[in-house]
N, C-alpha and C positions, 0 to 999 in steps of 0.2 A: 719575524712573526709571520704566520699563518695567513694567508688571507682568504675569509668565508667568502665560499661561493654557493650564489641564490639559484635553485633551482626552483624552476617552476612548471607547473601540469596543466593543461586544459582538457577539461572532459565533458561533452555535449550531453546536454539534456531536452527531451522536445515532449510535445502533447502528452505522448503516450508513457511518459514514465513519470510511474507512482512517489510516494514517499519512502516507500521500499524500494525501489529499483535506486532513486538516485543514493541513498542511504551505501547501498551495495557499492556502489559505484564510487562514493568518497572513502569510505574502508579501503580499496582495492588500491586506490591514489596512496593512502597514506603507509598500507605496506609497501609500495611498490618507493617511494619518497626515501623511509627509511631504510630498506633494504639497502637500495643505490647508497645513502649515503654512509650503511655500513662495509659496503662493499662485499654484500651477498647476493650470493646469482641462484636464482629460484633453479636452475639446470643444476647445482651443487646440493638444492635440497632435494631435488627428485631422486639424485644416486645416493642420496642417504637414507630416503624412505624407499627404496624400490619400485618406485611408482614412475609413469613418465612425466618429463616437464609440463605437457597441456592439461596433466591433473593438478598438476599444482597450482597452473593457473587457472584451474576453474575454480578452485576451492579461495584462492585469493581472490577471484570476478565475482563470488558469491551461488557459482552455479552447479556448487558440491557443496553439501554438509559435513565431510568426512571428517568425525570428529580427534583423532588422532594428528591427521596434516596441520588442523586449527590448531592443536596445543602445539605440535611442534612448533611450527612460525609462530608463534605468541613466545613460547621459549627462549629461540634464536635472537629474535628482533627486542627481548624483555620489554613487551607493552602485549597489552589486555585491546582486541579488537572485536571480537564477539563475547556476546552476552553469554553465559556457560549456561548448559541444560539443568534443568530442574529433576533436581535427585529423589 
């Protein structure tokens, strides 16, 4: 048998961040949680989207909207992390 292993993240919060900023900041943990433990490397989605790696991670950091790289990673990882735009 398998044996689970716990991974765990710490991410700082201080004065100046809102309910938005830290919000950003637990989405980014929890793609970044699950990726790891799918075993997907954001550098394998950037050569898939032709974008560079530090786009991908800005758009995982919350500091891109680009709404194409969203569904992709929402696809890949099959969980829902941002709210979808209003049609």
């Amino acid at each position: 048998m398998r044996r689970k292993q716990k991974v765990t993240f710490t991410f700082y919060v201080d004065e100046s961040d809102d309910d938005r900023s830290i919000s950003r900041k637990v989405i980014a943990r929890r793609i970044r949680s699950i990726a790891l433990r799918k075993g997907e490397l954001m550098s394998a989605w950037a050569n898939e989207l032709g974008v560079t790696r530090a786009f991908v991670s800005q758009v995982v950091a919350g500091r891109r909207g680009t709404q194409y790289v969203r569904n992709f990673i929402e696809t890949r990882l099959n969980e829902t992390f941002w709210k979808q735009p209003n049609q």
